[in-house]
N, C-alpha and C positions, 0 to 999 in steps of 0.2 A: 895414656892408656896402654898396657901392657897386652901382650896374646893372652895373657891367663885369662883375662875377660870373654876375650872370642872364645876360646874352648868351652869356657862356662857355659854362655851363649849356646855354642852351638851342640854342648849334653842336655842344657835345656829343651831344645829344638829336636833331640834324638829320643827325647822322655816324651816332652809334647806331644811327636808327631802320633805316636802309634795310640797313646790312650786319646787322644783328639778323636780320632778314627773309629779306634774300638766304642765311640762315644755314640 
């Protein structure tokens, strides 16, 4: 498991977090 995953991960979780919300 390389950090490119985790970054992934956590642009996932930056996109996620606000339209979750705006939801």
């Amino acid at each position: 498991m390389g950090p490119r995953r985790l970054l992934l991960v956590a642009a996932c979780f930056s996109l996620c977090g606000p339209l979750l919300s705006a939801r």
